[in-house]
N, C-alpha and C positions, 0 to 999 in steps of 0.2 A: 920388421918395418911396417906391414900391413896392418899387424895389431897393433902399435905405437898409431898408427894414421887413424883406426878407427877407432879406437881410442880417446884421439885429439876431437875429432869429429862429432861422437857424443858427449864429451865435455862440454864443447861450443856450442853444441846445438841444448842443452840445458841450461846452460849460464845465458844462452839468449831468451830461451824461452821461460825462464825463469822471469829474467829482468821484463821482458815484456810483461807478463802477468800481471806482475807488481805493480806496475805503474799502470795499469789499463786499471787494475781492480781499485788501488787507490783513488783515481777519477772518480768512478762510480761511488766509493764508500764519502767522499769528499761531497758530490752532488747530494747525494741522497740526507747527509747529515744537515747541510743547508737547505734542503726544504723540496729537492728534486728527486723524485723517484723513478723517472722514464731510466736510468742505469740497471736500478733494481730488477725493473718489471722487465728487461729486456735480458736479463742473466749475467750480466755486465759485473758484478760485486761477486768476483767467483776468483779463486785462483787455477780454475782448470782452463788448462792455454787453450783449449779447442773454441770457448768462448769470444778469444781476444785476437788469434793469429790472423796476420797476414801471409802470404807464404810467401811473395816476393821484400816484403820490409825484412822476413825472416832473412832470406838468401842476401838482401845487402848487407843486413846487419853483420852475418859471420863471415862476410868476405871482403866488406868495405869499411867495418866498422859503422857505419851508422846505418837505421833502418826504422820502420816506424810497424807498430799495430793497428788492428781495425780501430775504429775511432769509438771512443763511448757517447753513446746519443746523450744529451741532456737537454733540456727547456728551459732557457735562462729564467723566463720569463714566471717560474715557479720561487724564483727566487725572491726574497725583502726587497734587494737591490742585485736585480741582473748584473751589472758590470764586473760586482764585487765581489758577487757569487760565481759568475766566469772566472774572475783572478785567482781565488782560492782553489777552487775546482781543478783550475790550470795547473797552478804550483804543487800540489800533492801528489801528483805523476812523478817529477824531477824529484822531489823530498823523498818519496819512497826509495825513489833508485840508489838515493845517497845515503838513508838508510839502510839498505840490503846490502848497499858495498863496505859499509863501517864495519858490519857486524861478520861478514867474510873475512876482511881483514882483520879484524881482531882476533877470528875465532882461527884464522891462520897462525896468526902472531902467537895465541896462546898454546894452539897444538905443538906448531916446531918448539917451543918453550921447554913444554914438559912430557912428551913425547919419548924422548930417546930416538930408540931404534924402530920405531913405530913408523916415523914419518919415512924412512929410507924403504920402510915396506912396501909391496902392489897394492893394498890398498889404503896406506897410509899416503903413498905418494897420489894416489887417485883423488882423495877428497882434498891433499892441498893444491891440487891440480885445478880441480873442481872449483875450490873457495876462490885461488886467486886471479881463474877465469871470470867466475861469476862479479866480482868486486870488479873488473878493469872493464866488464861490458856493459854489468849497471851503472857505471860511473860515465862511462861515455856515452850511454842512451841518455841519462839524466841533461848531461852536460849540453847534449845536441840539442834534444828538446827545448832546452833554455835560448837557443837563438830567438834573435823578434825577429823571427820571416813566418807570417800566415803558410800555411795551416798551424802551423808549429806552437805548443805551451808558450814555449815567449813570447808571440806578437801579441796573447793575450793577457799577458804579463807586465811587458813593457812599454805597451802601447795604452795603457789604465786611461794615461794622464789626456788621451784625448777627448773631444766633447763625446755623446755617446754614440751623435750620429756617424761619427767619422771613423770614432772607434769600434763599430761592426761592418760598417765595411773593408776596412782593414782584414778584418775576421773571414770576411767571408770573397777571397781573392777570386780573379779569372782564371781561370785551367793554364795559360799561363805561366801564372805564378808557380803553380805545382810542376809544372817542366822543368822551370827555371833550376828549382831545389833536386830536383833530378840530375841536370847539369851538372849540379856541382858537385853533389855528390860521388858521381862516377870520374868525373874531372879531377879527383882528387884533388884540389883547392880547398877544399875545407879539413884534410886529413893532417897536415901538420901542428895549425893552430889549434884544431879541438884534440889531438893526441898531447901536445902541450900540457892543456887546462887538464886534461885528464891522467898525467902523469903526476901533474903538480897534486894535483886533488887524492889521486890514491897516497902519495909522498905523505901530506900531512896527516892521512888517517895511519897509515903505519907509525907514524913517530908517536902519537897519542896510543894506537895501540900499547904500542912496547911501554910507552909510560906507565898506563894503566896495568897492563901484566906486569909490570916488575913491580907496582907495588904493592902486590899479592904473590908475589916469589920469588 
């Protein structure tokens, strides 16, 4: 029982700090390809988690399901167009995470496939353990982050279409705002609909998986 717990334990705590890397280092490689290098110069475009952890976004994430990382600095203002260069910047966080969890699920899909008696093994069972932890955390970090509530990738996402002045204040909420998303958080209020989107969303990446593996065996 102890080693089944601790077991579960480091699973979760890699499928989380996994998914968090991912999406921190994508910010930064996103900034930096648009024309902003403060992510670079700050160590930011790294996938070593010591660069990116939070330690309490850590502890919601594996116990509440959502949680967030240190933030990546950027300079809009290095951008052609700040706004558009914030949007992009924004969106490559979520893209990654939905990236990392395709390729879990797939490489799930393909393991138990052809496998055998491999997958019923300790560490056959470990890594699909592993994959299909890692695919349902990045998939729900992704997902959360796509809310439009400041601090969060979606208000600077979904909030584009306002003028600019309106749209960085939005960006840039009162302390607050950031309670507020605390609330809800621990309130569990946001745990059924975003476990939703996030079942829905891992669902159609397994059915593609299995497409794609079956028409290679």
């Amino acid at each position: 029982m102890y080693r089944l717990n601790f077991e579960m334990l480091v699973i979760q705590l890699v499928a989380v700090v996994l998914a968090m890397s991912i999406h921190e280092m994508a910010h930064g490689l996103a900034a930096y390809f648009l024309g902003d290098s403060t992510a670079k110069a700050r160590g930011r475009i790294s996938l070593n988690p010591l660069a990116h952890i939070d330690w309490l976004g850590i502890i919601c994430l594996m116990f509440f399901g959502f949680g967030w990382a240190k933030p990546v600095p950027i300079n809009p203002y290095n951008y052609k167009d700040p706004k558009s260069g914030m949007v992009w910047t924004a969106f490559a966080g979520p893209i990654a995470n939905f990236v990392l969890s395709f390729v879990c699920v797939f490489l799930f899909t393909l393991i138990a496939s052809i496998s055998g008696s491999f997958a019923y093994s300790t560490i056959g069972s470990f890594i699909l353990s592993l994959l299909s932890n890692t695919a349902v955390v990045s998939a729900g970090f992704g997902i959360f982050n796509l809310l439009p509530i400041p601090p969060l990738d979606g208000s600077r996402i979904f909030w584009a279409f306002l003028p600019d002045r309106d749209y960085y204040r939005v960006n840039n909420p009162p302390q607050w705002v950031t309670f507020a998303i605390f609330i809800l958080i621990f309130s569990g209020l946001l745990s059924y609909p975003l476990s939703l989107m996030r079942s829905t969303l891992i669902g159609w990446m397994s059915s593609a998986s299995t497409v794609i593996v079956g028409l290679f065996l």
